[in-house]
N, C-alpha and C positions, 0 to 999 in steps of 0.2 A: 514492921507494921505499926509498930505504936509510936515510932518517931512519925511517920506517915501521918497520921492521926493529930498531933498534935501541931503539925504547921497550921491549919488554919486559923485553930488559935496564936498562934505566935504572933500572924499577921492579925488577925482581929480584936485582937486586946490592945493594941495601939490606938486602934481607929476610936473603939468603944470609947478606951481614955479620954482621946482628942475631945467628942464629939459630948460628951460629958463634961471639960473644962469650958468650952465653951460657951454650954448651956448656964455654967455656976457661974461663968464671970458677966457673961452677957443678958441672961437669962429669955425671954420669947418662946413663942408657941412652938415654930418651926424647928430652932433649935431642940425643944424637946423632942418633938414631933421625928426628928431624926435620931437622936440620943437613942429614945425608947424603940424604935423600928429596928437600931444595931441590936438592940439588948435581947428584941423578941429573937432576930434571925441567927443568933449567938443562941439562944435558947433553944428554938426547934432543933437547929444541928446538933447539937449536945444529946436532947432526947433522942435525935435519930441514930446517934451512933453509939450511945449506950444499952439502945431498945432493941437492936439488932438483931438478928440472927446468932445462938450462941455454937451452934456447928454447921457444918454443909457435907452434904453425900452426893456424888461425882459418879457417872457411871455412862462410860462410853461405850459406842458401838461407830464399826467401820464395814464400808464399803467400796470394794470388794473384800474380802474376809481376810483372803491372801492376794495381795498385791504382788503385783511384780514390780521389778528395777523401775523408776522413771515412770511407773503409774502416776495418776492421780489417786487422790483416795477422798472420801466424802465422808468426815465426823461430825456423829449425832452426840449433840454434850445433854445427859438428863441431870439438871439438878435439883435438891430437896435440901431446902431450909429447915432445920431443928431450930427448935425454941425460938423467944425474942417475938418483936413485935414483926411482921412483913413490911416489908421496906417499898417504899413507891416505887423505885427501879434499881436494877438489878443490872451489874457490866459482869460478865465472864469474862478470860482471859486463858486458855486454854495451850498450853504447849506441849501436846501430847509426843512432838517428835522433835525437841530440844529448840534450842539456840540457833541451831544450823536453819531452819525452815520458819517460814512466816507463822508466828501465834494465830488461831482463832479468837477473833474477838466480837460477841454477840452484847446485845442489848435487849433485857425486856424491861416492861411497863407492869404495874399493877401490883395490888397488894395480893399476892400470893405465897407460897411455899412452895409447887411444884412449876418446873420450864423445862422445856425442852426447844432446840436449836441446833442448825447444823451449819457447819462450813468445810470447805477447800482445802487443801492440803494440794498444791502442784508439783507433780515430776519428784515422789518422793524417793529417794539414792535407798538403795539396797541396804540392810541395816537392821538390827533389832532394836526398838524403839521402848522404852519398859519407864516406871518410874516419873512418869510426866507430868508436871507441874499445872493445878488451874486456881489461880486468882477469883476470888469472886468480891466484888465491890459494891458498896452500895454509901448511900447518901441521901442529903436533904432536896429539897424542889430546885434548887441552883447549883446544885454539885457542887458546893463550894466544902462542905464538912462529911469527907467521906472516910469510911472505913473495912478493912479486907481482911479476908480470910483466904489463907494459903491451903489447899486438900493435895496431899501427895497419893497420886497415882501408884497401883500395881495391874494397871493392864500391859500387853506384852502386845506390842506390832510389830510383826515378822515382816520384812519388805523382800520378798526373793528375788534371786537373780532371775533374771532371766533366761530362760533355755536355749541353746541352738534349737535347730530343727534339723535335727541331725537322722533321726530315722525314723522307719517306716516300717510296715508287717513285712517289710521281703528284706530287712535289713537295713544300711547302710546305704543314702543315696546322696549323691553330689558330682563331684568330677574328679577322677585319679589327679595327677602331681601332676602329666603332660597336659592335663587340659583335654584328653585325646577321647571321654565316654562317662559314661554313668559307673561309680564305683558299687558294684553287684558285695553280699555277702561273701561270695565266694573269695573275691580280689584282695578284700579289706578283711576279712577276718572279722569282721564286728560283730557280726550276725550274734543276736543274741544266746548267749552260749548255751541257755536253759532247752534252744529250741533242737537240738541234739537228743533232748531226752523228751521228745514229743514225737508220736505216732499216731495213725488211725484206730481208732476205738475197735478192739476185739471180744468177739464173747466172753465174759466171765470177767472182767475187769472191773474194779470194783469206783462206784461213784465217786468215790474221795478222788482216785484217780484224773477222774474227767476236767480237762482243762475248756472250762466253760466260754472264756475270750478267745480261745484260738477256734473252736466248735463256731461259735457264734460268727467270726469272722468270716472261716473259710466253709459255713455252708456244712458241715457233718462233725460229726463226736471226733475229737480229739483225747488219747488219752497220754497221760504221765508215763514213764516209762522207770518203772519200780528202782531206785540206787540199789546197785549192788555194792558199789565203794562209795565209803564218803567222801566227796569231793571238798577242797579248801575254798573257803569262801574266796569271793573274786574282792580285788580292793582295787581303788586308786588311788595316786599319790599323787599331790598339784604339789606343783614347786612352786613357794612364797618368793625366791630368795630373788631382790630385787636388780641383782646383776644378771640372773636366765632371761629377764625382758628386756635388755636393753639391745638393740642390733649391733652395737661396738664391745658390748661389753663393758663400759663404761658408766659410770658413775652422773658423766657428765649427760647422759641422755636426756631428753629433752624429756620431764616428768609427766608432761598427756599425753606422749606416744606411747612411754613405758605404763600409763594405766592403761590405753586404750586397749593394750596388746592381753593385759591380765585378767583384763575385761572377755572378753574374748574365753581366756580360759575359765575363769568363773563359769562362763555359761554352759563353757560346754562339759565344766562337771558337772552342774547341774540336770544337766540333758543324762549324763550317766547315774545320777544319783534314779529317776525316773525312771531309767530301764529298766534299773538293777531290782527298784523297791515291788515293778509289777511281776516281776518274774523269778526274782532268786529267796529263798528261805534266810538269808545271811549275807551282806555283805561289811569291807571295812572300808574309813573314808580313814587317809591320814595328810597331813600337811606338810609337808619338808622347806627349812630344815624343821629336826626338830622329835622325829620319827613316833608323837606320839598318836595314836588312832585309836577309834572308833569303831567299836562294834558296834550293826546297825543290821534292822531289820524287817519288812512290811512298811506300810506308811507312817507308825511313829518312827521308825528308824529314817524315812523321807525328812518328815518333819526338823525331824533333830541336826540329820547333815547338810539341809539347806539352813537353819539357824548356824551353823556352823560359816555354809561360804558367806552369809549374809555379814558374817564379822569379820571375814579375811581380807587380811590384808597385807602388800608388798610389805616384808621384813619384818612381820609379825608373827606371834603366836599364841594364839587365843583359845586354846585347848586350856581344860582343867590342869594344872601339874599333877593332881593325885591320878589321870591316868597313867597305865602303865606304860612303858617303852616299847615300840616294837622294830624290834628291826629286821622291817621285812627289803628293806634295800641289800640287805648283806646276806640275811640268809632266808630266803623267800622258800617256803613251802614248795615241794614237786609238785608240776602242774597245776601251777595255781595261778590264776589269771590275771595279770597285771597291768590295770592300763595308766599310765604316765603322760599327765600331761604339763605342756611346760611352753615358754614361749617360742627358743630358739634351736637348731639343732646343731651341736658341739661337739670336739673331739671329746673331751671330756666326758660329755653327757654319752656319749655310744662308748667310750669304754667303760659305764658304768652298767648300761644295759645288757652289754654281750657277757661281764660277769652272772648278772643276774639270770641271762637265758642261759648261760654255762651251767648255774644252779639248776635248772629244770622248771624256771618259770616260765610262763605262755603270756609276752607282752605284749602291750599292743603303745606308740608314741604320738601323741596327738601334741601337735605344733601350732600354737595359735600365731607364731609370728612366721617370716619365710623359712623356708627349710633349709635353708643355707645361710651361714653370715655372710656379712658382704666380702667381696672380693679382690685380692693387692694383689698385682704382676704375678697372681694366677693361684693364687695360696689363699686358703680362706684363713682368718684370722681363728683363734684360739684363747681361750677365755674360760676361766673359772665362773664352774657354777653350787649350785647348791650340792648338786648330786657328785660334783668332784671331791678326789683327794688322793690327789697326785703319789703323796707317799704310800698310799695303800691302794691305790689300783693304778700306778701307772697312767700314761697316756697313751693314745689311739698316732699310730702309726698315719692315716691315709692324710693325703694332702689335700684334695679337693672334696667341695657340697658333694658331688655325686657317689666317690669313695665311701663316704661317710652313711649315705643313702645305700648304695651297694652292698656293704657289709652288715648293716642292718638286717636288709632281706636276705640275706646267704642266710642268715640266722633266727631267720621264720619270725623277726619282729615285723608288725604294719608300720608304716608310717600314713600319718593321719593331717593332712593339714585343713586347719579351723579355718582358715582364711574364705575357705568355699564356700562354708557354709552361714558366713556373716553378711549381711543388707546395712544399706543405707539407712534405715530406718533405726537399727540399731542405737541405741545413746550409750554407748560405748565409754564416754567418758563419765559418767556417774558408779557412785557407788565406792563401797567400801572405805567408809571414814569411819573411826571413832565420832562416837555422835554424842558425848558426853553424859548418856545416861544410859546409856547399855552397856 
């Protein structure tokens, strides 16, 4: 800032000189007449930039509150000059969402202390945006001797993913795997699991009971249906691990295919994180690899697991270290509902699943890329992924996509593919970068 400050003098103390020897050797009106006009405009900038402003208070607001993926968002910048003299004009420079996106850059007029101003933010990528940097600048009537002050931001812009639109009050709706109908709760298993423990309102059932959304919906009291057993909260587990999204397997994939495909599942945790938060007392989100999770619950537990996918990213992990470990891949709770989503379906990957439903867990595998790998003289290929490990659970004997599909369902897993439920409109390709201040 203060090297900033002192170029104009750099450049101005030459001219002053100049136009000063000039006058000594030559001497004339004009000459002075020029001499003393650098001397004055040397002067006023001096006073403008030492009469300044001696701090500034920064205080944003956005709209919409919570963006999604690839929204625009609309920031109001209020600022308030402490001390110094008010400065004729006033440049902000606002980079509430880093390096990655275009600055907001306003201009006011006037001898004031209070502004306020807004601008644009395009298509901003999913992301927690914190820590934001704003410039504030000011100067003499020529801009030529100006000086700034840096205010470091602690507001927090959550940019969420985006959700599928994956369901509806009668469940799960889209089109089975043939393309052949509407996927019913029944088909898919998806049906929200809480809605098992929901009946018609009988006498003597106490208010706390009354499940006022489902009432509301369908036209009569609904009530809760008292736990006899505690049930294990339901979790899901999105695979980071950037060899599950590639369709070869490969390394060498083509890096907007393999976001597009994670994209995809982003969303459609998301879409789960939503179910889960209107209707369950508890659930856990975890990331693989990696197996460290999150207990979550009500809408701050919402809140907290979309700040979570909003920082995920392929072959990352951005979990706290000081939580604990869980390894619900290996030894999953009986009866505990497990939905896994990931991009491709693999030997590997089902014989890690038919372990886990060997355990007594109740899965369900949502596939954001095609349900099969692609196909050589009749063998689908084979490929490590996050969820493998060959020396501790072997590999999946069947040779073909449908084997693979087949054994699944023999084993009361769903299979779910994302693909259905993704639009053209989708921006598929944004999202999840380090963004340098979150």
């Amino acid at each position: 800032m203060m090297g900033k400050s002192l170029r104009p003098w750099i450049a101005a103390a030459p001219v002053i000189a100049l136009l000063g020897a000039v006058y000594a050797v030559k001497g004339g009106t004009s000459s002075l007449f020029l001499f003393l006009l650098a001397c004055s405009i040397a002067l006023v900038g001096g006073f403008t930039q030492l009469s300044g402003p001696r701090k500034v208070e920064i205080q944003r607001t956005w709209s919409p509150l919570s963006p999604l993926d690839g929204e625009d968002v609309e920031v109001t910048v209020h600022v308030r000059l402490i001390g110094g003299i008010p400065p004729l004009w006033v440049q902000v420079e606002d980079c509430l969402a880093g390096d990655e996106q275009e600055s907001g850059k306003l201009l006011f007029s006037g001898f004031r202390r209070n502004y306020s101003g807004t601008y644009r933010l395009d298509g901003v990528p999913r992301g927690v945006y914190t820590e934001g940097t704003t410039r504030i600048a000011w100067g003499d009537v020529f801009g030529w001797f100006k000086r700034s002050l840096y205010h470091q931001g602690s507001d927090k812009l959550l940019v969420q993913p985006l959700p599928l639109r994956m369901f509806s009050s009668d469940g799960l709706k889209g089109r089975d795997e043939d393309g052949s109908g509407e996927l019913s709760a029944e088909s898919t298993g998806l049906a929200s699991f809480w809605d098992s423990r929901l009946r018609g309102y009988e006498a003597g059932d106490p208010l706390k009971f009354i499940h006022w959304k489902s009432s509301a919906r369908r036209g009569e009291l609904i009530s809760r249906v008292p736990e006899e057993i505690s049930e294990p909260p339901s979790c899901l587990l999105l695979d980071t691990d950037r060899k599950s999204y590639s369709a070869e397997g490969q390394y060498s994939q083509d890096e907007q295919a393999r976001q597009e495909i994670f994209e995809i599942a982003i969303s459609a945790a998301a879409a789960w994180l939503h179910r889960e938060s209107r209707g369950a007392e508890g659930f856990q989100l975890c990331l693989w690899p990696g197996n460290r999770h999150l207990q979550l619950s009500g809408k701050e537990g919402l809140y907290k697991g979309l700040e979570v996918l909003a920082h995920a990213q392929l072959g990352a992990d951005h979990f706290d270290p000081s939580l604990r470990a869980a390894e619900l891949g290996n030894n999953p709770a009986h009866g505990q509902r497990i939905t896994v989503i990931t991009g491709y379906l693999t030997s590997s990957l089902v014989a890690r699943l038919l372990q886990m439903a060997d355990a007594g867990a109740v899965l369900d595998l949502w596939c954001a890329g095609e349900l099969s790998m692609p196909m050589k003289d009749g063998i689908a290929h084979e490929r490590s992924s996050s969820f493998s490990d060959k020396s501790s659970f072997g590999s999946f004997s069947g040779d073909g996509p449908g084997q693979l599909s087949a054994q699944l369902r023999k084993h009361g897993i769903h299979i779910v593919p994302l693909l259905n439920y993704t639009s053209t409109g989708m921006k598929l390709e944004t999202g999840g970068g380090e963004h340098g201040i979150a």
